[in-house]
LOTIDO-250187 format. One record per residue (C-alpha): residue in one letter; x, y, z. Coordinates in pm, 1 decimal, always signed. Example, Ala and Ser with C-alpha at 12.3 -4.5 7.8 and 13.67 -1.06 7.14 Angstrom:
<recs>
<rec><seke>a</seke><x>+1230.0</x><y>-450.0</y><z>+780.0</z></rec>
<rec><seke>s</seke><x>+1367.0</x><y>-106.0</y><z>+714.0</z></rec>
</recs>
This chain:
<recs>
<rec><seke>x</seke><x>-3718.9</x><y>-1462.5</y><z>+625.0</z></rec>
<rec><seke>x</seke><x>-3484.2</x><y>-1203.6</y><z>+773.9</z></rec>
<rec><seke>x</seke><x>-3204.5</x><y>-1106.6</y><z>+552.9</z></rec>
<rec><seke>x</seke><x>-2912.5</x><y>-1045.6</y><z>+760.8</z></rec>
<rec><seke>x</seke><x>-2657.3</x><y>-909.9</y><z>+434.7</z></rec>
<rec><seke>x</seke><x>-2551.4</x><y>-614.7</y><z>+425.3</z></rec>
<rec><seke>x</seke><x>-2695.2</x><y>-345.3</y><z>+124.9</z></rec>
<rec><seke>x</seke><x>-2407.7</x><y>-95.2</y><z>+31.9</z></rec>
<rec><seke>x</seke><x>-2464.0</x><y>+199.3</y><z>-165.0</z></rec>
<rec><seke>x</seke><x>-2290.2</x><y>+480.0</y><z>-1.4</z></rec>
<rec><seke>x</seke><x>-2168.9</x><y>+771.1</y><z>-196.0</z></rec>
<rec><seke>x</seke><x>-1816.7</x><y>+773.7</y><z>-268.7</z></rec>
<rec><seke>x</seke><x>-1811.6</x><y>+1104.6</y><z>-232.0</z></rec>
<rec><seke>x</seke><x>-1828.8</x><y>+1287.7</y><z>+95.0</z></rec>
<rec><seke>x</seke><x>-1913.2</x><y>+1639.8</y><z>-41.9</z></rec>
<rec><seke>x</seke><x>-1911.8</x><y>+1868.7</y><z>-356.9</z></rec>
<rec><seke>x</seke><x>-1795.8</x><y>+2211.3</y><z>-350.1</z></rec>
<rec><seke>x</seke><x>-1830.4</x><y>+2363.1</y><z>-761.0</z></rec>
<rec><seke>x</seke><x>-1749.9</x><y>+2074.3</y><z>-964.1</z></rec>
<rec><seke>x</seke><x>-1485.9</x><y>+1953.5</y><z>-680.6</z></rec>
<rec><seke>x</seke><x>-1573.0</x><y>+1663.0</y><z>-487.9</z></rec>
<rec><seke>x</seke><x>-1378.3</x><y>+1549.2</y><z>-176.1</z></rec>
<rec><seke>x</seke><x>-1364.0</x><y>+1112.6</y><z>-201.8</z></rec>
<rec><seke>x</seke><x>-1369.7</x><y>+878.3</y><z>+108.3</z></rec>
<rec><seke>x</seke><x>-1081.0</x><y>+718.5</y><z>-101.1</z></rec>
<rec><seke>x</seke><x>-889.4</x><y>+1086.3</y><z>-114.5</z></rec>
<rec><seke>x</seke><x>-992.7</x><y>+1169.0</y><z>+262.8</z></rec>
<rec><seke>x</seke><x>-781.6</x><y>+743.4</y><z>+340.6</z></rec>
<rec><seke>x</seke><x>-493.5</x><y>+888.0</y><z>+151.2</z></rec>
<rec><seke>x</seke><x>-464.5</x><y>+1229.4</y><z>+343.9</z></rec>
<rec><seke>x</seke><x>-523.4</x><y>+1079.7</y><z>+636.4</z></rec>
<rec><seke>x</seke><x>-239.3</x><y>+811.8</y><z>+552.6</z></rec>
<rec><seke>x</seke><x>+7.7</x><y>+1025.8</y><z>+523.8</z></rec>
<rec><seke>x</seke><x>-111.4</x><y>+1259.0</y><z>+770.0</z></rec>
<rec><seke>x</seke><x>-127.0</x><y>+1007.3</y><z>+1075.9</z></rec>
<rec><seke>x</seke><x>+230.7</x><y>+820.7</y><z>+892.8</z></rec>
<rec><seke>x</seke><x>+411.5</x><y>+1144.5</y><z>+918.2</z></rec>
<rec><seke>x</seke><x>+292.9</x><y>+1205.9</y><z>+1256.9</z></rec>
<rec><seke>x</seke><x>+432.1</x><y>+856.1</y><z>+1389.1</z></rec>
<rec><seke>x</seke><x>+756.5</x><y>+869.6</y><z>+1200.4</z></rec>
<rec><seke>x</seke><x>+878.1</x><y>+1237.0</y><z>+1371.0</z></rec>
<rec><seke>x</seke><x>+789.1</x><y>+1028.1</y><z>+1712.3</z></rec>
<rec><seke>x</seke><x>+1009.0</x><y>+759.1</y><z>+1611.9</z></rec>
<rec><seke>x</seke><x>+1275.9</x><y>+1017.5</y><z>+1478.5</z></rec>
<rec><seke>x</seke><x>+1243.3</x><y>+1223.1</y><z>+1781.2</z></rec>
<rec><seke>x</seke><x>+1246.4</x><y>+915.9</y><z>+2055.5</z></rec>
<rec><seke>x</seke><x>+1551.0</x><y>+786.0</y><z>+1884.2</z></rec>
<rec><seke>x</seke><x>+1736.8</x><y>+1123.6</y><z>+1844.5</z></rec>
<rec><seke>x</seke><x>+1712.6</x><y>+1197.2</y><z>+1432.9</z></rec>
<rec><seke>x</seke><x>+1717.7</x><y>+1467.2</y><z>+1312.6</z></rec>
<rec><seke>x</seke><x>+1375.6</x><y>+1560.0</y><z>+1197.8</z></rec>
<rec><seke>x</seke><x>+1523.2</x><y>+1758.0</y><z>+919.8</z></rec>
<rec><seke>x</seke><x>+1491.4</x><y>+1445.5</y><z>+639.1</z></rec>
<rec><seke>x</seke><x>+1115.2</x><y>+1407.0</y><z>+732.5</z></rec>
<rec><seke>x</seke><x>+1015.1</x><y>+1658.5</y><z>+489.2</z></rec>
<rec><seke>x</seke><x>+1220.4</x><y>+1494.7</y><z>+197.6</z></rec>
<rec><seke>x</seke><x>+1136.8</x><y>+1167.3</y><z>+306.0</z></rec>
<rec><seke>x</seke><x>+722.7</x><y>+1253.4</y><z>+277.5</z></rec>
<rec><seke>x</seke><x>+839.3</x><y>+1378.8</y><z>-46.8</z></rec>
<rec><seke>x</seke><x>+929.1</x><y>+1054.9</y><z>-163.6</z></rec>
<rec><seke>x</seke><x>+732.7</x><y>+887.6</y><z>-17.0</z></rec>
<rec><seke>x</seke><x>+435.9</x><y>+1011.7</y><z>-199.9</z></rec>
<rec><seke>x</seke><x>+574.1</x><y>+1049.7</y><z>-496.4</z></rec>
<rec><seke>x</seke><x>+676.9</x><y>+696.5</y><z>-516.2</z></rec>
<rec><seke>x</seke><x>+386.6</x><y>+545.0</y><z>-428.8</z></rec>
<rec><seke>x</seke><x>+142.0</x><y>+760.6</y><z>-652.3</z></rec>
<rec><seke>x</seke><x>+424.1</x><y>+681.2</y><z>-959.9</z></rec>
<rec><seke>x</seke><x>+459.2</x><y>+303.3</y><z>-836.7</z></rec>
<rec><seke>x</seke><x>+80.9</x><y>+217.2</y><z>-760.4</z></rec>
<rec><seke>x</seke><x>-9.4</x><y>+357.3</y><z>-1106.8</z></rec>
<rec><seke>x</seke><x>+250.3</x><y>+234.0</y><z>-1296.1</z></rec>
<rec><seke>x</seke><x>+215.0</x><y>-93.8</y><z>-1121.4</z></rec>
<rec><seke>x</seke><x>-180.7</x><y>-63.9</y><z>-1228.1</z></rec>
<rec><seke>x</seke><x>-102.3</x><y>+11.6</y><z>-1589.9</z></rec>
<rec><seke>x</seke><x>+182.5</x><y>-243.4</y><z>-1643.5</z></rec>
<rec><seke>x</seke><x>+80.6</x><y>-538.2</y><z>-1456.0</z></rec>
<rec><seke>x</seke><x>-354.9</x><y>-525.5</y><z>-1570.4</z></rec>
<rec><seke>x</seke><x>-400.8</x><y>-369.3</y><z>-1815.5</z></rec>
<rec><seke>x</seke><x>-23.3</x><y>-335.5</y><z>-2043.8</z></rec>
<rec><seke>x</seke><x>-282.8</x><y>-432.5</y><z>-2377.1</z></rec>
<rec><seke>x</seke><x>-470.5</x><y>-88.4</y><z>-2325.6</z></rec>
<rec><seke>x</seke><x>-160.7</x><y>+98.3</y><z>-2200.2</z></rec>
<rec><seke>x</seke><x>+151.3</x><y>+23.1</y><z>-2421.0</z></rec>
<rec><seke>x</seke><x>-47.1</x><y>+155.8</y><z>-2739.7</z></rec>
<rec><seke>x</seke><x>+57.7</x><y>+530.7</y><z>-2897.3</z></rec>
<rec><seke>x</seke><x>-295.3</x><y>+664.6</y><z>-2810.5</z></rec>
<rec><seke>x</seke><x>-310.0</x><y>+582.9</y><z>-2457.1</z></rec>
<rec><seke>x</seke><x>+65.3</x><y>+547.1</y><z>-2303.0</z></rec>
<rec><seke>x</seke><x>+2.5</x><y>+918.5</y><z>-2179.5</z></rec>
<rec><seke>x</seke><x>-260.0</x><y>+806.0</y><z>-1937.2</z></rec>
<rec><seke>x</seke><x>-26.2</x><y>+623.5</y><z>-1750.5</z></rec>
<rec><seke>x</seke><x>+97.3</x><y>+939.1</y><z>-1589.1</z></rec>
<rec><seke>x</seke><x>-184.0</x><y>+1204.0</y><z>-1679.1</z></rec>
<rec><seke>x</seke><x>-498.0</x><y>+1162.0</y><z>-1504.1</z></rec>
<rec><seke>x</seke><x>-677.5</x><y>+1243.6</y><z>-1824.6</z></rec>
<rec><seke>x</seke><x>-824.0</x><y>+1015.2</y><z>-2067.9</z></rec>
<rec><seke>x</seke><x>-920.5</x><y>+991.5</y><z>-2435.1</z></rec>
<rec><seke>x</seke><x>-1290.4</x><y>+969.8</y><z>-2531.1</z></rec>
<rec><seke>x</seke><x>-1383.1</x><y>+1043.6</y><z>-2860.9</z></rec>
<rec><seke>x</seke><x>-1056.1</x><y>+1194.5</y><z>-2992.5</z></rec>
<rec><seke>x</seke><x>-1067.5</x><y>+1437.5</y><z>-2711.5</z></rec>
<rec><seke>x</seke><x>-875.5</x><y>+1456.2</y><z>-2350.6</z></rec>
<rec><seke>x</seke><x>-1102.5</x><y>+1487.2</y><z>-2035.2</z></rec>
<rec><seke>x</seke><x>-1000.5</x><y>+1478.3</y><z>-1686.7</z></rec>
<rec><seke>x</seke><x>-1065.5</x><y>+1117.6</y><z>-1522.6</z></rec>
<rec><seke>x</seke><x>-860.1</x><y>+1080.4</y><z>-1180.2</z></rec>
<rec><seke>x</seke><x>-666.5</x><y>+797.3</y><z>-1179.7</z></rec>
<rec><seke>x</seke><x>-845.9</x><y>+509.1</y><z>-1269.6</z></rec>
<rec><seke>x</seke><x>-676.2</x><y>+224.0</y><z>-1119.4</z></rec>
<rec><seke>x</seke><x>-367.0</x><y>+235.6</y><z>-885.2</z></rec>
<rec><seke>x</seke><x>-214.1</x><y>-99.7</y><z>-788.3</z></rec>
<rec><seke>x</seke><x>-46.6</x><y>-228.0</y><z>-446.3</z></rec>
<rec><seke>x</seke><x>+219.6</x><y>-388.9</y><z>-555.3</z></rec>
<rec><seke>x</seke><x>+331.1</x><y>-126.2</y><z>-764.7</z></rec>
<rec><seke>x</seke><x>+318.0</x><y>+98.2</y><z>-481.4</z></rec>
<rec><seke>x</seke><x>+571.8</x><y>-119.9</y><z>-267.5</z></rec>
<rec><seke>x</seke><x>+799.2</x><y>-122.1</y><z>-531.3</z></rec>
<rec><seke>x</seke><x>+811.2</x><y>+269.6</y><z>-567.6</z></rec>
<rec><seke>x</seke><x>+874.8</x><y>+286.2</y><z>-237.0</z></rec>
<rec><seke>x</seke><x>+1153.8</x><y>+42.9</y><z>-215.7</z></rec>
<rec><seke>x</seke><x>+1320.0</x><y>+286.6</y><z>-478.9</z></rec>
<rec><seke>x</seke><x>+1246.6</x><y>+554.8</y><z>-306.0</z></rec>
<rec><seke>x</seke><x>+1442.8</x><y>+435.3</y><z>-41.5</z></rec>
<rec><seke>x</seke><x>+1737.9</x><y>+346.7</y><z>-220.2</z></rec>
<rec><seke>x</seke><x>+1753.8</x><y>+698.9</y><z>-368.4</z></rec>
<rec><seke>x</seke><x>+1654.6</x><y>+862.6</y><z>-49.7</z></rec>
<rec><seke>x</seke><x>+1991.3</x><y>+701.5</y><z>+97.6</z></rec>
<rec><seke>x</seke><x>+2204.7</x><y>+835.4</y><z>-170.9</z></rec>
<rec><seke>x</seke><x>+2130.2</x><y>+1141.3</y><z>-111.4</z></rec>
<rec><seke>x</seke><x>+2136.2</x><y>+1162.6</y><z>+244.9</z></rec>
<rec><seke>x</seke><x>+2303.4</x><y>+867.7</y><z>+386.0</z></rec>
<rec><seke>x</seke><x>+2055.4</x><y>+719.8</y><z>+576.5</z></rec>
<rec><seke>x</seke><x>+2000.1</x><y>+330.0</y><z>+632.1</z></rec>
<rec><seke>x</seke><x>+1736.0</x><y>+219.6</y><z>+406.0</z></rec>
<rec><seke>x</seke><x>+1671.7</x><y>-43.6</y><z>+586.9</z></rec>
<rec><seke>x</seke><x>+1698.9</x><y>+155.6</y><z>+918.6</z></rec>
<rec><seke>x</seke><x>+1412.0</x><y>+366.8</y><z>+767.1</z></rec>
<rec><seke>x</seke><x>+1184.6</x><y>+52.3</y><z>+606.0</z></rec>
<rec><seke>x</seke><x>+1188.9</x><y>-76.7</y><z>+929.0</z></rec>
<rec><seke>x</seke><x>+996.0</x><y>+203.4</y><z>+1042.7</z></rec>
<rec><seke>x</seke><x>+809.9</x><y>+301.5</y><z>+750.0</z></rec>
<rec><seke>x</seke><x>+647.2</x><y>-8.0</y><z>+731.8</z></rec>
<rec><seke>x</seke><x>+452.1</x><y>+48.0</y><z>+1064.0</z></rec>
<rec><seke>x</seke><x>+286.5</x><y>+326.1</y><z>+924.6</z></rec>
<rec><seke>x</seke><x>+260.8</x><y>+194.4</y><z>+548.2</z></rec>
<rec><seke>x</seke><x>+32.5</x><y>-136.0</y><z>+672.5</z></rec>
<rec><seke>x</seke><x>-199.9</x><y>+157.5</y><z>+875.9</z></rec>
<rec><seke>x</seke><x>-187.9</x><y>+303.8</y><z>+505.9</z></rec>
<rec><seke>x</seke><x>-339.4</x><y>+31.1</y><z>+356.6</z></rec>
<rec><seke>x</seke><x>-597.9</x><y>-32.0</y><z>+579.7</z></rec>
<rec><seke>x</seke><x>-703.9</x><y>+371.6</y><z>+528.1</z></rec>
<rec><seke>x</seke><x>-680.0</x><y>+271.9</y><z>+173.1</z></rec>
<rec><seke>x</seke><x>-910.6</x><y>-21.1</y><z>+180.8</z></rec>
<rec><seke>x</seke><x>-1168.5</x><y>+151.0</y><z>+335.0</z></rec>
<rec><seke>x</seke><x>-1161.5</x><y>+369.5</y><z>+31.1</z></rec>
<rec><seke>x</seke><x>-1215.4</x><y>+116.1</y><z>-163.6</z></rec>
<rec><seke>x</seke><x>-1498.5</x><y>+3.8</y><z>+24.6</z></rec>
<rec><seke>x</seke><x>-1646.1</x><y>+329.2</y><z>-33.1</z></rec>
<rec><seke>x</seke><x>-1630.4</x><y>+331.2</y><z>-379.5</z></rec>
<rec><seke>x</seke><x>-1783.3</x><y>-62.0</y><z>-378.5</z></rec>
<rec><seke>x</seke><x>-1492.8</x><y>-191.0</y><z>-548.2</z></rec>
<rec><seke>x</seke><x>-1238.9</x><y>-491.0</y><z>-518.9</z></rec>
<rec><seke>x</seke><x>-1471.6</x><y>-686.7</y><z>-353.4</z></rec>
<rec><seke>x</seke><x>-1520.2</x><y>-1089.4</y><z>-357.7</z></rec>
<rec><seke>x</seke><x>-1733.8</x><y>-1353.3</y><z>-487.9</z></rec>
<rec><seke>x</seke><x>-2066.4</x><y>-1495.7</y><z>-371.4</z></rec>
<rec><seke>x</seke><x>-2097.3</x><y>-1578.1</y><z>-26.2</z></rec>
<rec><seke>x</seke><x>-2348.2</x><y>-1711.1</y><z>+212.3</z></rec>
<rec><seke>x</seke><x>-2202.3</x><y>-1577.5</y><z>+468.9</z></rec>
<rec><seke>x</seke><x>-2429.2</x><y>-1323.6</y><z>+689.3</z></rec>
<rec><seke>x</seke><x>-2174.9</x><y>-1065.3</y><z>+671.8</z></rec>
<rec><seke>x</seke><x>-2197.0</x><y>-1054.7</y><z>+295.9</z></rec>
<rec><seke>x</seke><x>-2252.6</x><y>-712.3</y><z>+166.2</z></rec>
<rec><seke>x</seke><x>-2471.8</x><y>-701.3</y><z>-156.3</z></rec>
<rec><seke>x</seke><x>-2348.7</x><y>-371.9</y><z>-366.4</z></rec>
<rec><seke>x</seke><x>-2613.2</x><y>-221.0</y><z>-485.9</z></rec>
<rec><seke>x</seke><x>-2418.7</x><y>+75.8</y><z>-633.1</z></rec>
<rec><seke>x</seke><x>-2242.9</x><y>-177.7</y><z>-899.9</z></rec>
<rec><seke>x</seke><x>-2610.9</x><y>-324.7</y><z>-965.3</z></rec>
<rec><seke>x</seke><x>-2495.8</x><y>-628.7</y><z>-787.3</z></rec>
<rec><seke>x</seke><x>-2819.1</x><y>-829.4</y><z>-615.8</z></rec>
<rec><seke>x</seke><x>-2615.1</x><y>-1080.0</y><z>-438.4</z></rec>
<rec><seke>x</seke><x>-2434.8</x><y>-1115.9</y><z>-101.6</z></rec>
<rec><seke>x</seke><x>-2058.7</x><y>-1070.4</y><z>-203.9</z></rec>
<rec><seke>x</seke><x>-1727.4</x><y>-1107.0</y><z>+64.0</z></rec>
<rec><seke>x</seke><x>-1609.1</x><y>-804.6</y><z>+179.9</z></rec>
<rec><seke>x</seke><x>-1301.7</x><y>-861.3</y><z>+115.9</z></rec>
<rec><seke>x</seke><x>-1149.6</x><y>-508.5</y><z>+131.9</z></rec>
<rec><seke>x</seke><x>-1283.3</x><y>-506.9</y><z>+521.1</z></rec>
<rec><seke>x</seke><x>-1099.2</x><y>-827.3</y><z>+520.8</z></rec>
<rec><seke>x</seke><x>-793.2</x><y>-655.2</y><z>+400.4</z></rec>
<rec><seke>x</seke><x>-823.8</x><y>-337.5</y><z>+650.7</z></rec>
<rec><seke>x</seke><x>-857.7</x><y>-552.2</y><z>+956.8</z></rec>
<rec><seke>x</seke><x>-595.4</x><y>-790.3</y><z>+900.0</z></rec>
<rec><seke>x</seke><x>-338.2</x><y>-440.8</y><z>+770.9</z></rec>
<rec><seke>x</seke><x>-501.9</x><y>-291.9</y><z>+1126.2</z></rec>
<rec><seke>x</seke><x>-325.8</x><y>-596.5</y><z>+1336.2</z></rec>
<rec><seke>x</seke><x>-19.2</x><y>-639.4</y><z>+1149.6</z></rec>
<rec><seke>x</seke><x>+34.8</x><y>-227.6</y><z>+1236.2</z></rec>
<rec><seke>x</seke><x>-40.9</x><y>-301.5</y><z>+1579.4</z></rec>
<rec><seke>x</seke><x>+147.7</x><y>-623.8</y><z>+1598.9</z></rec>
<rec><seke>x</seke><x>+460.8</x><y>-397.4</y><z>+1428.7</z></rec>
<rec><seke>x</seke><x>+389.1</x><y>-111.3</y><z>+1680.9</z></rec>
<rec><seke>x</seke><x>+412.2</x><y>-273.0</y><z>+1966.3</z></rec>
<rec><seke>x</seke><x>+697.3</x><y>-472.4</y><z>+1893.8</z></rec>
<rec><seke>x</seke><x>+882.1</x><y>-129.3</y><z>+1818.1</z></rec>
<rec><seke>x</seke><x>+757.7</x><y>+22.4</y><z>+2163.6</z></rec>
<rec><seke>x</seke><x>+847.5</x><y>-333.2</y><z>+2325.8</z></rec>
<rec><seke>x</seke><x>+1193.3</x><y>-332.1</y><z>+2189.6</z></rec>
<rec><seke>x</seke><x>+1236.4</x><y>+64.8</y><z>+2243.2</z></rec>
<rec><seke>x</seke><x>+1348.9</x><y>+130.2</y><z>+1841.7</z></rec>
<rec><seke>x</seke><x>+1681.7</x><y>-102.1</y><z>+1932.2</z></rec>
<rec><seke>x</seke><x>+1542.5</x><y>-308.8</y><z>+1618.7</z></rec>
<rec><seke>x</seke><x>+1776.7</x><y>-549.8</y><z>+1439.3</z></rec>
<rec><seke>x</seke><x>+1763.3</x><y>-370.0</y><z>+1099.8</z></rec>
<rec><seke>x</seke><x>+1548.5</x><y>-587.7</y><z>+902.5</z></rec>
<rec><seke>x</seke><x>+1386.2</x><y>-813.5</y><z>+1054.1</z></rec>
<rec><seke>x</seke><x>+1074.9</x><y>-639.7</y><z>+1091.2</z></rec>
<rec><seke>x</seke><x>+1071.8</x><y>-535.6</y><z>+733.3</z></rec>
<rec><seke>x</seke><x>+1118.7</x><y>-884.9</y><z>+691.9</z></rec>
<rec><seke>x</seke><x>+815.7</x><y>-1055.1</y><z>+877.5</z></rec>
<rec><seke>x</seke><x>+606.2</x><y>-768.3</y><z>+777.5</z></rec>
<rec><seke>x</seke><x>+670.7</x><y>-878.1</y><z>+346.9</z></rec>
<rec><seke>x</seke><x>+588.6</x><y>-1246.6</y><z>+461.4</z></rec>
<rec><seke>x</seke><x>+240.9</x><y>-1137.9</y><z>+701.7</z></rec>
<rec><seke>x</seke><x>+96.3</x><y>-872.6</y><z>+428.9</z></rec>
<rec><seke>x</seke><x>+166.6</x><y>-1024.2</y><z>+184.5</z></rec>
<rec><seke>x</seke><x>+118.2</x><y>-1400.3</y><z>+324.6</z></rec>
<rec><seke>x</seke><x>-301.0</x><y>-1224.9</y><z>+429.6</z></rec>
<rec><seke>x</seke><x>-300.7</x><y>-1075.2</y><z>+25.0</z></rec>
<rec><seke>x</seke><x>-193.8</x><y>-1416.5</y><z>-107.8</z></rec>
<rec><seke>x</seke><x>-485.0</x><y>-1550.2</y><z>+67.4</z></rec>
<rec><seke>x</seke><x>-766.9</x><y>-1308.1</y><z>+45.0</z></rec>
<rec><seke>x</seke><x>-740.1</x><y>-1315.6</y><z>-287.5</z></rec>
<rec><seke>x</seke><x>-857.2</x><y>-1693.6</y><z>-372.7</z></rec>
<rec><seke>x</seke><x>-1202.9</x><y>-1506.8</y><z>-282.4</z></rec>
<rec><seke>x</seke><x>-1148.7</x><y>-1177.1</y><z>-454.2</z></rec>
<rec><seke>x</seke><x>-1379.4</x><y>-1156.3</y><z>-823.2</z></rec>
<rec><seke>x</seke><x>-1120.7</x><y>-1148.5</y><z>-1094.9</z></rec>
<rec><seke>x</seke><x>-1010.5</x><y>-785.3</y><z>-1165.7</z></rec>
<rec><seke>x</seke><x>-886.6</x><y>-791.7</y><z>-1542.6</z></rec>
<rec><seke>x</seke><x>-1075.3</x><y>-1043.4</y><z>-1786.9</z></rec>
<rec><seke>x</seke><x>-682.8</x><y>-1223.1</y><z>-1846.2</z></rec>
<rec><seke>x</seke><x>-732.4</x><y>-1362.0</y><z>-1520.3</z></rec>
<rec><seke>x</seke><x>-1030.4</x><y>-1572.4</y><z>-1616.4</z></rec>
<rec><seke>x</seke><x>-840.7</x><y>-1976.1</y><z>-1596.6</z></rec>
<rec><seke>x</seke><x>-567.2</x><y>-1904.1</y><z>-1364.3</z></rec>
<rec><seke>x</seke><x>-465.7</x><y>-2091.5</y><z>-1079.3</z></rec>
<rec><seke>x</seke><x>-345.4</x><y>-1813.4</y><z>-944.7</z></rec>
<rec><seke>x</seke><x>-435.0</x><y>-1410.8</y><z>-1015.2</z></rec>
<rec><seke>x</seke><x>-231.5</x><y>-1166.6</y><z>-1092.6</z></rec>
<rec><seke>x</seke><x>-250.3</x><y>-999.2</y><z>-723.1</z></rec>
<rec><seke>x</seke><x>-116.7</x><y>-1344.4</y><z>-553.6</z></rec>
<rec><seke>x</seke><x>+158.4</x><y>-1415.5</y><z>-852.1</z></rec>
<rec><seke>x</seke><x>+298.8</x><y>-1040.8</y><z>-763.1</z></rec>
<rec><seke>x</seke><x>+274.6</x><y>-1112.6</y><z>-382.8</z></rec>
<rec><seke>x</seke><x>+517.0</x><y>-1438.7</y><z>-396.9</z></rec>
<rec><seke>x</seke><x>+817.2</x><y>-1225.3</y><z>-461.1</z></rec>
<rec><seke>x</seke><x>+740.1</x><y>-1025.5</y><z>-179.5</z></rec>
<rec><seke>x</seke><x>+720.9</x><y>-1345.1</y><z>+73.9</z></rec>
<rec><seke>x</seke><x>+990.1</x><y>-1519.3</y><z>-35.9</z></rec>
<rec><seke>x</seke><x>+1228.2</x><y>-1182.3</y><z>-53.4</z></rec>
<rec><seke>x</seke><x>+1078.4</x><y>-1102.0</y><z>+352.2</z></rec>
<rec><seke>x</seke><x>+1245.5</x><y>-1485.1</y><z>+420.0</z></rec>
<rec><seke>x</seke><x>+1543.7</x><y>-1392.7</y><z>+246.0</z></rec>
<rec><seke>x</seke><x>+1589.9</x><y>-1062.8</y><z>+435.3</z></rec>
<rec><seke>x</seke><x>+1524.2</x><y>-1188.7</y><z>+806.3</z></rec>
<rec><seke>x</seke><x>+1810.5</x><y>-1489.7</y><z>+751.3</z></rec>
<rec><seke>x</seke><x>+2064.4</x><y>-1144.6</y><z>+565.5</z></rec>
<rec><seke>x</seke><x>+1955.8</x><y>-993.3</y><z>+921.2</z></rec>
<rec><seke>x</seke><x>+2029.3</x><y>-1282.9</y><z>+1132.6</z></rec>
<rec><seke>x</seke><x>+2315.7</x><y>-1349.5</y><z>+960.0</z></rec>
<rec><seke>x</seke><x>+2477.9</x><y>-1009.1</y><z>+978.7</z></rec>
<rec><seke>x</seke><x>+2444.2</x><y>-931.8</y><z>+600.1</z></rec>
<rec><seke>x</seke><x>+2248.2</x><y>-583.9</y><z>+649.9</z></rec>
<rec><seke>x</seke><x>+2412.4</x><y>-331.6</y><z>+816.1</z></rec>
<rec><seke>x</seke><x>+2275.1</x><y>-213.0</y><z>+1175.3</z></rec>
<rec><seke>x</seke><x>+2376.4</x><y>+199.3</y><z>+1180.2</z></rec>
<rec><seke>x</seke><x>+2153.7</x><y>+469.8</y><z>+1113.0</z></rec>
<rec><seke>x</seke><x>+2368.3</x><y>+626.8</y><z>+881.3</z></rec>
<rec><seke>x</seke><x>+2564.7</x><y>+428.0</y><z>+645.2</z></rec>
<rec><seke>x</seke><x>+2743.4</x><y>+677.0</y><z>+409.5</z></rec>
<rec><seke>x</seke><x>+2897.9</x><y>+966.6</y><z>+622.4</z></rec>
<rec><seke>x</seke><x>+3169.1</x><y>+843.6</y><z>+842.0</z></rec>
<rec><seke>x</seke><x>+3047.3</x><y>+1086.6</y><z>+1091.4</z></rec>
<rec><seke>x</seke><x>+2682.6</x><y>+1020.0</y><z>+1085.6</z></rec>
<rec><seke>x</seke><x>+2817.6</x><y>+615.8</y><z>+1135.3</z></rec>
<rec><seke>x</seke><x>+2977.7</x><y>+711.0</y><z>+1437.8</z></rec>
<rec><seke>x</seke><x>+2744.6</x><y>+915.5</y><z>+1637.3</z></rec>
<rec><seke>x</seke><x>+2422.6</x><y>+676.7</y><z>+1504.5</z></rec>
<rec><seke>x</seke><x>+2535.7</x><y>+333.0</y><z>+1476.9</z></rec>
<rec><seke>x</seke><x>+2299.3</x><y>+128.7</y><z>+1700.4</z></rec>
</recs>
């Protein structure tokens, strides 16, 4: 009988130079930001910005979603391990304890969620200090951020983890790596392809529409379709912390509900005039010369 699964056991790490080692799931987050900055000084250039806030903004941005994602990790799976005097320092070193002693770990375990919510801070403090829209600049940010993910997921592919249950399927992949001997869904491909389309699907309807967006309403329908595919990708997604053994729902699809319902809530603010349509919203002057 011909197996037709897939066996995965590639090496999450691309190369080793000294004790350094380069990770596919390092290489996903260069290249997100890389390939997100590059697309956000076209938008900023088509639609005459300066290109002077790009730097800060790729400041923030990566700074909020490192922060968020593992503070989002550490709070929402694991706050039992976290929240204790001998390991609340590992929330924002990438060290651990073993044995009495601190070694360096990486970050082990970053969350999505936590990640959005960074950024949505980000934002808010990004505007007070220059001016800018935040939802003028979530509009666009999101384009990039759902190419992000899918960079992101591949990573996790790579390192064979946050994968699904048993499946039948032929394109099950077994992963060998984790010692696993059965076909499981490959549910972070699952994850990249459907991020892949909803960054097109954004794209185009930027290019279509030539930037002359109705502040958001993209931001909008993008909450309700990445988080609407997460919701669902998850009812075959293995558990990821042991407290989700029993629950109708996991922890992943309770924190994505918030995020749908607040993507409905912003389209009908948008359609309803509630969220304010000029580049600038702070400096009189900016208002004037940007409002769209």
């Amino acid at each position: 009988m011909i197996d037709l699964f897939v066996h995965w056991n590639v090496d999450p790490i691309i190369f080793h130079i000294g004790h350094f080692g380069l990770r596919w799931y390092s290489l996903g987050f260069l290249l997100a930001f890389g390939l997100g900055y590059y697309i956000i000084h076209r938008m900023f250039t088509y639609e005459k910005v300066d290109t002077k806030y790009l730097d800060s903004l790729l400041l923030y941005m990566f700074l909020s979603v490192l922060v968020g994602a593992r503070l989002g990790h550490c709070l929402f799976y694991e706050p039992s391990y976290y929240l204790t005097s001998e390991h609340w320092l590992e929330m924002i070193l990438p060290m651990e304890r073993v044995q009495g002693h601190w070694v360096f770990s990486g970050y082990q375990g970053l969350a999505s969620h936590g990640a959005a919510i960074g950024i949505l801070v980000a934002m808010w403090l990004f505007y007070g200090r220059h001016g800018m829209n935040p939802w003028w600049i979530i509009d666009r940010l999101v384009i990039v951020i759902a190419l992000g993910g899918a960079f992101i997921r591949l990573g996790n592919l790579m390192n064979s983890e946050i994968y699904g249950v048993q499946t039948s399927l032929p394109w099950g992949f077994i992963f060998e790596r984790n010692g696993e001997t059965v076909p499981k869904h490959p549910t972070q491909l699952y994850e990249t392809f459907s991020y892949l389309l909803i960054f097109a699907g954004s794209l185009t309807t930027y290019v279509r529409r030539q930037g002359q967006l109705r502040t958001g309403t993209l931001f909008g329908w993008w909450l309700i379709a990445l988080f609407g595919v997460r919701f669902l990708i998850e009812f075959v997604k293995e558990e990821q912390v042991a407290f989700e053994q029993g629950m109708s729902l996991d922890m992943g699809q309770w924190l994505s509900l918030p995020f749908i319902v607040g993507g409905a809530v912003i389209i009908v603010l948008s359609y309803n005039g509630k969220i304010p349509q000029a580049t600038f919203i702070r400096d009189a002057d900016h208002k004037n010369r940007h409002t769209k």
